[in-house]
C-alpha positions as CSV (number, residue, x, y, z in Angstrom):
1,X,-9.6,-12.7,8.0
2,X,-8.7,-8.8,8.5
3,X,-5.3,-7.9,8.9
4,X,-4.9,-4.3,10.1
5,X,-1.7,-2.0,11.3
6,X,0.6,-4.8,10.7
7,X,4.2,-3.8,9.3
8,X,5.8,-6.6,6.9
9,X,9.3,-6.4,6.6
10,X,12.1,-8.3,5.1
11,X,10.1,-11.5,3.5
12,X,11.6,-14.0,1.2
13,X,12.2,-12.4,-2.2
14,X,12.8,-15.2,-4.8
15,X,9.9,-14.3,-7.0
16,X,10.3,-17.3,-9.3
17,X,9.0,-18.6,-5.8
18,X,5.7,-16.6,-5.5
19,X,7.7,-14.8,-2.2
20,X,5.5,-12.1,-0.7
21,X,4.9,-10.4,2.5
22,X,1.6,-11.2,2.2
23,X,-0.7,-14.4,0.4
24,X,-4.0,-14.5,0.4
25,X,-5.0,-18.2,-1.0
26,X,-8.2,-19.6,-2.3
27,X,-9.6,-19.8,0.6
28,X,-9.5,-17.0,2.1
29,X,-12.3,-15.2,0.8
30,X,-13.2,-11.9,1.8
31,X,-9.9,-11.3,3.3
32,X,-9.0,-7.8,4.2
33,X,-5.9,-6.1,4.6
34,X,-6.2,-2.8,5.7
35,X,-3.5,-0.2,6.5
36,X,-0.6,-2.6,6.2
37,X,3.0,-1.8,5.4
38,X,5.2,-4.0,3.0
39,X,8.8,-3.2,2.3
40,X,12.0,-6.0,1.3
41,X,9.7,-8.0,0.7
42,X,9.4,-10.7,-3.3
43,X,6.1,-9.3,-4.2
44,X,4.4,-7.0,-1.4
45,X,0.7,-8.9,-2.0
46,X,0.2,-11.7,-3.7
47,X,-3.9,-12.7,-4.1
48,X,-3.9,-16.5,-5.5
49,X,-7.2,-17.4,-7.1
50,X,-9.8,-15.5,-4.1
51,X,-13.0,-14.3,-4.2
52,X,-13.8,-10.5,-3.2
53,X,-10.2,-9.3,-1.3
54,X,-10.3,-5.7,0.0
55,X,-6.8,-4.6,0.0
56,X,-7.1,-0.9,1.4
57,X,-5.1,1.9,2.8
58,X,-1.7,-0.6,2.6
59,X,1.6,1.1,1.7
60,X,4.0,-1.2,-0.1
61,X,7.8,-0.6,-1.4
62,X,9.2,-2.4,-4.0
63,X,13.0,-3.5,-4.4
64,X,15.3,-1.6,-6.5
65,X,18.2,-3.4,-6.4
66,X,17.4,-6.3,-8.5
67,X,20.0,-6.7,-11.7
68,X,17.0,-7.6,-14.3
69,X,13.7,-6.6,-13.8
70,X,11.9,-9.8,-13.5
71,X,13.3,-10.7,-10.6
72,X,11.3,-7.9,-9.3
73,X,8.0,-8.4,-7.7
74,X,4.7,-6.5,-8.3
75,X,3.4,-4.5,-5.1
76,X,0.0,-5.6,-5.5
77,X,-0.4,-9.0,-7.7
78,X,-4.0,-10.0,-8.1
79,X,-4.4,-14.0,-10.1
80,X,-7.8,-15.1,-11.0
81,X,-9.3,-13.4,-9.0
82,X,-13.3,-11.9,-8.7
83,X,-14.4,-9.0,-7.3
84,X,-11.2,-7.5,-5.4
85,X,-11.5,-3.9,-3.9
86,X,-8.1,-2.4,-4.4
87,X,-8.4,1.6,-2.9
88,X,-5.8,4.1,-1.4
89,X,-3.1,2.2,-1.4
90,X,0.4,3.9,-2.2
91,X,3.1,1.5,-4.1
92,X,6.4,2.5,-4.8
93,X,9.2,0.6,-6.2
94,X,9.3,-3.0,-7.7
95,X,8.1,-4.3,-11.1
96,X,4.9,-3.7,-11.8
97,X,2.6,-1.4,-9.1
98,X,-0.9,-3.3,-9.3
99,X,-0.6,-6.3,-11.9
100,X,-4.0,-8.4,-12.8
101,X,-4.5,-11.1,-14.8
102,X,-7.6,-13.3,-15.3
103,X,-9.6,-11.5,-13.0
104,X,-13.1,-9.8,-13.4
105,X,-15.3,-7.4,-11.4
106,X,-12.3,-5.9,-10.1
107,X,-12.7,-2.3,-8.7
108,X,-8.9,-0.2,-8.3
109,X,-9.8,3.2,-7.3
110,X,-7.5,6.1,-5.1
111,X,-4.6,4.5,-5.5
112,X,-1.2,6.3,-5.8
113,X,1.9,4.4,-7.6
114,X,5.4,5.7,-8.3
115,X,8.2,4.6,-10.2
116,X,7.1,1.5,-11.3
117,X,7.9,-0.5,-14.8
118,X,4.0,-0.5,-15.6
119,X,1.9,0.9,-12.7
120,X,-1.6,-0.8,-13.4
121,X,-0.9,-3.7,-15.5
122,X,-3.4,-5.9,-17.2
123,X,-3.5,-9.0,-18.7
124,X,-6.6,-11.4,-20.2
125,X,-9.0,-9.3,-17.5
126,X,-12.4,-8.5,-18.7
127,X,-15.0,-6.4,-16.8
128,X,-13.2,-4.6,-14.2
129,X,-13.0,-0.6,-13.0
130,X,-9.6,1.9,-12.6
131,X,-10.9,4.8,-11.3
132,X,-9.2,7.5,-9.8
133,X,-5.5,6.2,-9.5
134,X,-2.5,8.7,-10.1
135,X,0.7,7.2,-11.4
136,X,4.2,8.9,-11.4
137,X,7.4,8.5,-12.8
138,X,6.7,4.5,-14.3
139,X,7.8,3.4,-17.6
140,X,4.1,3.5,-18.5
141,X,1.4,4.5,-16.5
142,X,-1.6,2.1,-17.5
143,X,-1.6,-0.9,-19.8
144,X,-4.5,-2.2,-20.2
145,X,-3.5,-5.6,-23.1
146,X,-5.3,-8.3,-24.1
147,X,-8.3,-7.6,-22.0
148,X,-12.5,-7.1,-23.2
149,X,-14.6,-4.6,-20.9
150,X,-12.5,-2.1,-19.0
151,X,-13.6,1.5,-17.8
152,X,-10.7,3.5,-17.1
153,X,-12.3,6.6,-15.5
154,X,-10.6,9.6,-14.2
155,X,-7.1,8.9,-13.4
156,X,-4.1,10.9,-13.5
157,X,-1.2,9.6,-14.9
158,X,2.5,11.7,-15.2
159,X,5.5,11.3,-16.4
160,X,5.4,8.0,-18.2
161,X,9.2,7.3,-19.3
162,X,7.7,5.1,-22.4
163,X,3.8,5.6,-22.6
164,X,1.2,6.8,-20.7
165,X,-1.8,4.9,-21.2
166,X,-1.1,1.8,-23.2
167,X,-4.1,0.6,-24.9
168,X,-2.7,-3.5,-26.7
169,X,-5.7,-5.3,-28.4
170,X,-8.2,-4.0,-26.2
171,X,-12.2,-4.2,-26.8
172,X,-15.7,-3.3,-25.8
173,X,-13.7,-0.9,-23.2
174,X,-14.4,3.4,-22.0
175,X,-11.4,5.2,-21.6
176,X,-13.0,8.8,-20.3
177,X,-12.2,11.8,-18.3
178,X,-8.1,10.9,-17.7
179,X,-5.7,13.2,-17.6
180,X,-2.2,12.3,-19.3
181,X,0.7,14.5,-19.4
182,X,4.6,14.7,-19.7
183,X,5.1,11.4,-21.2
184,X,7.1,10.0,-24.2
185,X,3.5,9.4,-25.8
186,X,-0.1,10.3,-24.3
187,X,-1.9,7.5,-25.4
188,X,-0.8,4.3,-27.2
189,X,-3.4,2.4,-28.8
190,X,-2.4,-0.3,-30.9
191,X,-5.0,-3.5,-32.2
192,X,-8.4,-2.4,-30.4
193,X,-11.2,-2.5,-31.4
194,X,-15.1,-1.2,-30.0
195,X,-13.7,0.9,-27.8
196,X,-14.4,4.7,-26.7
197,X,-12.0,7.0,-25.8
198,X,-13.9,10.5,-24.5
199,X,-13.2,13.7,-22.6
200,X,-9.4,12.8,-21.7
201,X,-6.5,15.4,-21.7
202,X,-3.8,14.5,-23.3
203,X,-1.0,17.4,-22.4
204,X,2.9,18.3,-22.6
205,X,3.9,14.8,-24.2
206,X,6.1,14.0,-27.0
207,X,3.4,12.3,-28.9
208,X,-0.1,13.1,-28.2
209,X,-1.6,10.0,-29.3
210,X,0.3,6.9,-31.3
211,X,-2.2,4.6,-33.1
212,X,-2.4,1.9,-35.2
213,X,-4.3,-1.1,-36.7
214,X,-7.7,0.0,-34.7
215,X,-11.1,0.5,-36.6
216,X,-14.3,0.8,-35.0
217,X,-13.4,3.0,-32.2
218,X,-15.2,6.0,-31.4
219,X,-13.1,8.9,-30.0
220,X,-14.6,12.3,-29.2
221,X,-14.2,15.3,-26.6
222,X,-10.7,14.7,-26.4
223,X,-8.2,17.9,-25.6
224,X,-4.6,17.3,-27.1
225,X,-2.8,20.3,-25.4
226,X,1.2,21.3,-26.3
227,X,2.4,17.6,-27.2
228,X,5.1,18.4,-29.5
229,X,3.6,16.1,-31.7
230,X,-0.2,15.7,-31.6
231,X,-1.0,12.4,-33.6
232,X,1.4,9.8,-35.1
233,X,-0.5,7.4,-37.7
234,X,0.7,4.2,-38.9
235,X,-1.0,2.1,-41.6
236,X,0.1,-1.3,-41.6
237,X,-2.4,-2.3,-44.5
């Protein structure tokens, strides 16, 4: 199924309902949504447990008017799913911009997200690809958490109210060539493990880097640039 120009408005939005503009089911694989605008909608795409979605070129905007933020929906929701292609989309608004969750071989690359809680979100995903993305004015900008074999590669990421990249027991995972700036800290990592963190700029935040409780990382070619505070340590041993 390919759904292209289509403009969503006005869906349900009762997100303890799994609302959406747009679900993509079980199956429906290889659906593709391409240039397709969401806006009032519960969630703006909600993919349930498909193989290989491309969801490409969509705009979605998120509610703002919600009096929690859980009863916001993400802009892009992707749920066990396997090899999704998530490119230049632009998300604004809502909970969280792209949220995934026991998914694998996921590629999001090009994609542009704004004033989200957590712009690319994951959860229990192993071996998947960000690549690319720029994220502006969320309360962080990437959290990658509870997830083994993640290459995040080249994004730009501004303006995190909170964190900018939030690394939570992450493993066997490439962190390389990102560019971080003017957020409350850089980089967060806290409880990984085997990871490598390499060639990123880290610039203009409070905190350069905030770590804890993570041996047996290697970090190298990093540039920590005018954070007001380059490196906060803390030993919980």
């Amino acid at each position: 199924v390919t759904i292209r120009n289509l403009a969503i408005t006005g869906s349900g939005t009762d997100v303890s309902r799994k609302e959406s503009g747009v679900w993509i089911g079980k199956q429906a694989a290889n659906a593709h949504l391409d240039s397709v605008h969401v806006e009032g909608c519960g969630f703006g795409i909600w993919v349930d447990a498909a193989q290989s979605p491309q969801i490409t070129a969509c705009h979605i905007v998120g509610q703002q008017d919600a009096r929690i933020i859980s009863d916001l929906g993400n802009g892009i929701h992707l749920f066990n799913v396997t090899d999704a292609y998530v490119s230049g989309n632009h998300i604004e608004d809502g909970r969280d911009g792209i949220y995934i969750s026991n998914s694998s071989g996921c590629l999001l690359e090009n994609n542009h997200i704004d004033r989200a809680r957590f712009a690319i979100h994951y959860m229990y995903a192993h071996g998947n690809k960000v690549i690319g993305n720029v994220t502006d004015s969320s309360s962080v900008g990437i959290a990658l958490m509870y997830s083994k074999g993640i290459q995040v590669l080249d994004n730009r990421v501004r303006s995190g109210r909170t964190h900018g990249i939030l690394l939570r027991n992450l493993y066997y995972s490439r962190i390389e060539g990102n560019e971080v700036s003017s957020s409350q800290d850089g980089l967060f990592f806290s409880g990984c493990s085997f990871d490598t963190l390499a060639n990123n700029l880290v610039t203009a935040n409070d905190i350069g880097i905030q770590l804890s409780d993570s041996p047996d990382n290697e970090v190298h070619g990093n540039a920590f640039v005018d954070n007001v505070q380059q490196l906060s340590y803390q030993d919980f041993s």
